[in-house]
Structures are given as C-alpha cells and as structure tokens.
Residue frames relative to the residue before (quaternion, step in Angstrom):
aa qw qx qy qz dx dy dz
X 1.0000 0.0000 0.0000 0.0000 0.00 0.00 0.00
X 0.4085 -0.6155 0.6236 0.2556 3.77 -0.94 1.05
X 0.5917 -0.5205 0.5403 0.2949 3.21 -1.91 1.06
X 0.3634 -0.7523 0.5285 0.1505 3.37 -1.85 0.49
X 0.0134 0.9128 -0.3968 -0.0955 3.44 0.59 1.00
X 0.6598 0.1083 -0.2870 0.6859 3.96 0.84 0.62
X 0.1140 0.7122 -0.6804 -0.1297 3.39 -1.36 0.83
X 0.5074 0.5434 -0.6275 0.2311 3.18 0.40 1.61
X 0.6047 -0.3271 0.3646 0.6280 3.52 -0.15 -1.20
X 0.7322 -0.1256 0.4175 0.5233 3.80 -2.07 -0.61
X 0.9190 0.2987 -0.0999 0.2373 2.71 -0.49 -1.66
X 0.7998 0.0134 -0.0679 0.5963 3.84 1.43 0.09
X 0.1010 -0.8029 0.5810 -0.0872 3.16 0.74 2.05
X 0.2519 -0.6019 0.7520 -0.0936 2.98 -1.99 1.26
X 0.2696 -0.7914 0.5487 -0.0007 3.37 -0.31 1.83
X 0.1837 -0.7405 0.6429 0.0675 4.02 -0.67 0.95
X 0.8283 -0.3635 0.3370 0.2612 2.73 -1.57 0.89
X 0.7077 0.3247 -0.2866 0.5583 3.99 0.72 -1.22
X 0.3017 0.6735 -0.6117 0.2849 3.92 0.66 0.24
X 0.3767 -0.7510 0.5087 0.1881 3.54 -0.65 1.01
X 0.4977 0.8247 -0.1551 0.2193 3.64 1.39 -0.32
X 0.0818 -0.8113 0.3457 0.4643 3.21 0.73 0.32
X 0.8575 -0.3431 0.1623 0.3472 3.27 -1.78 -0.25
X 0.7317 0.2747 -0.2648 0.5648 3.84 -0.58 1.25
X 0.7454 0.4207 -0.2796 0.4350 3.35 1.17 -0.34
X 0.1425 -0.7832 0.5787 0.1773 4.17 -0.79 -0.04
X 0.5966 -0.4541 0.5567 0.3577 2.96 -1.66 0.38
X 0.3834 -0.6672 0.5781 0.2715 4.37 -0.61 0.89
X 0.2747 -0.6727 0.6640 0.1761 3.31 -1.30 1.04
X 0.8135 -0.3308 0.2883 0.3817 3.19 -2.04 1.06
X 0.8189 0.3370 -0.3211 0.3357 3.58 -0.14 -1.25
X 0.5849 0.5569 -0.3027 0.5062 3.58 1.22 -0.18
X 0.6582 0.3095 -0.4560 0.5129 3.81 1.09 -0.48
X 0.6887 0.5092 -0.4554 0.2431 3.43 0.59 -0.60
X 0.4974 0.6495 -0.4064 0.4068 3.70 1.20 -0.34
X 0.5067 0.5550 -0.5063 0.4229 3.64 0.93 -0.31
X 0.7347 0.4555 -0.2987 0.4044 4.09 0.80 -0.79
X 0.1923 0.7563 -0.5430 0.3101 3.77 1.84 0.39
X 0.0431 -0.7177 0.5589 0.4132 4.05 0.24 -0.29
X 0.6116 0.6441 -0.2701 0.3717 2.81 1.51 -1.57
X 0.8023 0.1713 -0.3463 0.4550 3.86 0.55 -0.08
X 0.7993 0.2231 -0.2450 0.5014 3.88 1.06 0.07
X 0.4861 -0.7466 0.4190 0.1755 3.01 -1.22 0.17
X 0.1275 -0.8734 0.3988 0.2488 4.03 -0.05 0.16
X 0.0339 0.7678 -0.6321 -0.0991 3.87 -0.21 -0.01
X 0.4705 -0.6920 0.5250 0.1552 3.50 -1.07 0.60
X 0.0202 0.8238 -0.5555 -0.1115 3.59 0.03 0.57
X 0.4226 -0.7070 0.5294 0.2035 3.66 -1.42 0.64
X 0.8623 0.0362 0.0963 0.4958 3.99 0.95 -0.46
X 0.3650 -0.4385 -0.8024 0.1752 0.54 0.04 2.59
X 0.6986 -0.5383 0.3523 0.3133 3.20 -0.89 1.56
X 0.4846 0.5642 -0.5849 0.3235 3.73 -1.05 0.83
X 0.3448 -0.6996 0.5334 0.3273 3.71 -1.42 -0.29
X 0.4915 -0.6528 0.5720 0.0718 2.89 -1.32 1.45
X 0.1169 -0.8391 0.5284 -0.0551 3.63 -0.61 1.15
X 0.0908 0.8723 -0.4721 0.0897 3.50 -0.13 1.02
X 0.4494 -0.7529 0.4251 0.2244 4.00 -0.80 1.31
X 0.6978 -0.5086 0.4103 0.2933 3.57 -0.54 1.01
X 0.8923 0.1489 0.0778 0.4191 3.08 0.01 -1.78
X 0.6584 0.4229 -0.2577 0.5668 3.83 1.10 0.10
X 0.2253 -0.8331 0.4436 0.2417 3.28 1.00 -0.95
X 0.0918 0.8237 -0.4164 0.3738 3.21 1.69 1.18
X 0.1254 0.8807 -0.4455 -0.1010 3.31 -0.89 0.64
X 0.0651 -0.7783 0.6036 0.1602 3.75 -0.46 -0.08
X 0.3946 -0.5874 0.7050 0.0469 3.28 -1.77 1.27
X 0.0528 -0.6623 0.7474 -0.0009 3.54 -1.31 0.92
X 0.0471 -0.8555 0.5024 0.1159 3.64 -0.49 0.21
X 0.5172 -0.5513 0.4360 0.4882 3.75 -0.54 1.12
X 0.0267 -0.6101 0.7877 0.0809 3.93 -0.47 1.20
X 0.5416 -0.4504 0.6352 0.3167 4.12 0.09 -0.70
X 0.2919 -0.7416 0.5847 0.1515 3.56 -1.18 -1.09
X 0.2978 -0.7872 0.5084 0.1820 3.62 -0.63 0.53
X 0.1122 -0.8141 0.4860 0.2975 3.44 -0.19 1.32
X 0.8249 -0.4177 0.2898 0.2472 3.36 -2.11 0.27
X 0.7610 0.3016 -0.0774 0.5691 3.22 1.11 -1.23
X 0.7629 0.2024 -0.2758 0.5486 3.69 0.24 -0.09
X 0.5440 -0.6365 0.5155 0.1824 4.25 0.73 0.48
X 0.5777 0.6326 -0.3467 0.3820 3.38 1.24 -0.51
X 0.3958 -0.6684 0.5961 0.2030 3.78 -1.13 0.61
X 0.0762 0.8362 -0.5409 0.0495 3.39 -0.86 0.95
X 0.7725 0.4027 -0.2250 0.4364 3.87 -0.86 0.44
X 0.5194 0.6796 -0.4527 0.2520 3.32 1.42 -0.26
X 0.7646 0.2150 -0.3648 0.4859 3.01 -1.20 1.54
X 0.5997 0.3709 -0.3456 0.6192 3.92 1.21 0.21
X 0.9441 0.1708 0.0589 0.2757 3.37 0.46 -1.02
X 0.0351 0.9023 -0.4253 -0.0606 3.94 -0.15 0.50
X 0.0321 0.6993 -0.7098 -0.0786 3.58 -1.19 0.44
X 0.2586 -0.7765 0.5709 -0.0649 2.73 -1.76 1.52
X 0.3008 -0.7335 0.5513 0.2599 4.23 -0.02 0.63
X 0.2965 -0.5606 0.7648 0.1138 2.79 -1.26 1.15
X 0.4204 -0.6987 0.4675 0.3413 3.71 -1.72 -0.05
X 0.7973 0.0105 -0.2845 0.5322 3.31 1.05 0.94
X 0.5014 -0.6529 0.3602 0.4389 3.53 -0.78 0.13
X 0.7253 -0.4523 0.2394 0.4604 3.79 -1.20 0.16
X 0.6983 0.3914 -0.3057 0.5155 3.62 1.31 -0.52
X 0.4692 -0.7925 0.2446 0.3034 3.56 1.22 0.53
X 0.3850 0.7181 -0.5290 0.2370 3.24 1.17 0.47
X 0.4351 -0.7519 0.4339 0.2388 4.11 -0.76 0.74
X 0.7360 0.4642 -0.2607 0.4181 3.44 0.99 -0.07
X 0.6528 0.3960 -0.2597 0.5913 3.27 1.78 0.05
X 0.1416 0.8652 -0.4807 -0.0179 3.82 0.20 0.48
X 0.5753 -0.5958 0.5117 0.2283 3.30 -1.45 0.84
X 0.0059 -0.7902 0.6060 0.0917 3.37 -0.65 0.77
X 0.0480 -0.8552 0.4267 0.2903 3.60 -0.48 0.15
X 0.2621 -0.7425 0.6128 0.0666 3.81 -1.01 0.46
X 0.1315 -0.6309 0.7641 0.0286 3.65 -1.78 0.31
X 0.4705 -0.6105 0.5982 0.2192 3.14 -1.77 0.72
X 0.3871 -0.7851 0.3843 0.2933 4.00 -0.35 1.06
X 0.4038 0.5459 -0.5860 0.4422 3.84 0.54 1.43
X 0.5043 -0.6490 0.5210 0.2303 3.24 -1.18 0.12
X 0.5583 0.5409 -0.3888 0.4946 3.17 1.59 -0.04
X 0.7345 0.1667 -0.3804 0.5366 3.64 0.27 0.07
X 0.5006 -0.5799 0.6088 0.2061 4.11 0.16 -0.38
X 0.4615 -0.4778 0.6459 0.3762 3.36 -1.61 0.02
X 0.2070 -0.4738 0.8529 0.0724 3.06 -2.13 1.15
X 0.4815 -0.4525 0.7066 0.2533 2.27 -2.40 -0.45
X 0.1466 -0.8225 0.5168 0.1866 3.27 -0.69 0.86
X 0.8185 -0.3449 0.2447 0.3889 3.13 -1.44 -0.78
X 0.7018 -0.3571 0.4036 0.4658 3.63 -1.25 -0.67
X 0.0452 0.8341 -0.5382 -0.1121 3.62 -1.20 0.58
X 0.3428 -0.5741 0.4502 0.5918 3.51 -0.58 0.19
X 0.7205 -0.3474 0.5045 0.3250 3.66 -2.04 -0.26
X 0.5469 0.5737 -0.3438 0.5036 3.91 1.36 -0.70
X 0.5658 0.4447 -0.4041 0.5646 3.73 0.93 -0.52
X 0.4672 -0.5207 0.6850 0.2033 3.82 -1.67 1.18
X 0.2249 0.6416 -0.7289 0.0808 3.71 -0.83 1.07
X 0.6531 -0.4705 0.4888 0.3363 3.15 -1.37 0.24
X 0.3520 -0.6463 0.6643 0.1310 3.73 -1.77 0.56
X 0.1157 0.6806 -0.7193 -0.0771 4.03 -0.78 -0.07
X 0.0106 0.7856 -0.5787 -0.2189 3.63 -0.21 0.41
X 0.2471 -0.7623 0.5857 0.1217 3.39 -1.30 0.58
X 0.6973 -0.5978 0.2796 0.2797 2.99 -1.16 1.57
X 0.3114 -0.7623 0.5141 0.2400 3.92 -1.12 0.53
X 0.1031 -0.7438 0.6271 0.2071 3.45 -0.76 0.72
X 0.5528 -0.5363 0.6304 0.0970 3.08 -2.10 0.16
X 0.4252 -0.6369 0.5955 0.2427 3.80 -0.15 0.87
X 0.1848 -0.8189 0.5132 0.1785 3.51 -1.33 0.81
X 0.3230 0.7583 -0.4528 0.3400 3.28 1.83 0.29
C-alpha cells in the first residue's frame, strides 16, 4: 500500500505522519500546484542558473522556485532531464485518490512552459517542494 500524504481534501489538507515534509511544511495539493498556471494571477520567467521556473503571485509578490531537478526513472533508477525538465508531487491527485498522484513537469524552454501532466505511480523519482503550513486565525 502507497503512503498517504494528505488525508483531507485541496481545499483543507491534513498532513499524515508518512508526509515526507519536514516539520511545518507539506507536500502541496493538486489544486494549489495547478494555481501556479493562473497567468492571470502569476507570473512565470524561466531562469537558466540554476535552470528551473521561477513562479511569482501577481498580487502579493510571493514567489516559488522549482528547479529543472529532472526525475528518476522507475525501471532503470537512472536520473534524467536534469536541468531540462521537472516533476513535482502534489499530495493527491485531482480525483483524490492517494495512491495515484499527479505530478506535474515542463519541458526547460520557454517555448512550451510548464504543464501539468499526468498521474504517476510514487515508484517514479519526482521531485518534493514542500509548502509551508498555515494555521487558520479564526
């Protein structure tokens, strides 16, 4: 059985114990990586050194670095793409199932951009970015 790293939803993740994150931080859920492709609320700029895409909120001026980590494939253990290419785990996929996660990735030109890709199993080497946990102030 694959680890469960959010057993809530998008919209009110609940970090478990097998979260790989360290303390205060989580693994980012789907609906939070896909907001990085908002153009309308962020912005993207390729960066060359070190190669990855810089990701930056319109209106807060928040940012987040991803860096072309590549990926370790499944069957041969071997890193590949590093510095062309990144996947990142979300902590569940969009149909919330916990054992299939969405990673997403981009091709390291500026002419195509980061997508979102498909589903992977967890046996595929993607990259982590955890993002910081907040605390409701209500």
């Amino acid at each position: 059985m694959q680890p469960i790293w959010n057993e809530g939803t998008d919209e009110s993740p609940v970090k478990t114990n097998s979260d790989p994150s360290p303390s205060g931080f989580r693994v980012p859920t789907h609906a939070e990586m896909v907001s990085l492709f908002t153009t309308s609320a962020v912005t993207r700029v390729w960066q060359s050194n070190p190669a990855g895409w810089l990701f930056t909120d319109i209106n807060n001026g928040n940012s987040i670095f991803l860096p072309a980590a590549g990926f370790r494939r499944h069957h041969t253990s071997e890193i590949e793409y590093a510095g062309v290419e990144g996947n990142y785990w979300s902590s569940r996929d969009a149909d919330g199932a916990a054992n299939l996660n969405y990673a997403w990735g981009w091709n390291g030109t500026s002419t195509y951009g980061p997508s979102i890709d498909v589903g992977y199993y967890k046996v595929s080497g993607m990259s982590i970015r955890p993002v910081a946990e907040w605390e409701d102030d209500d």
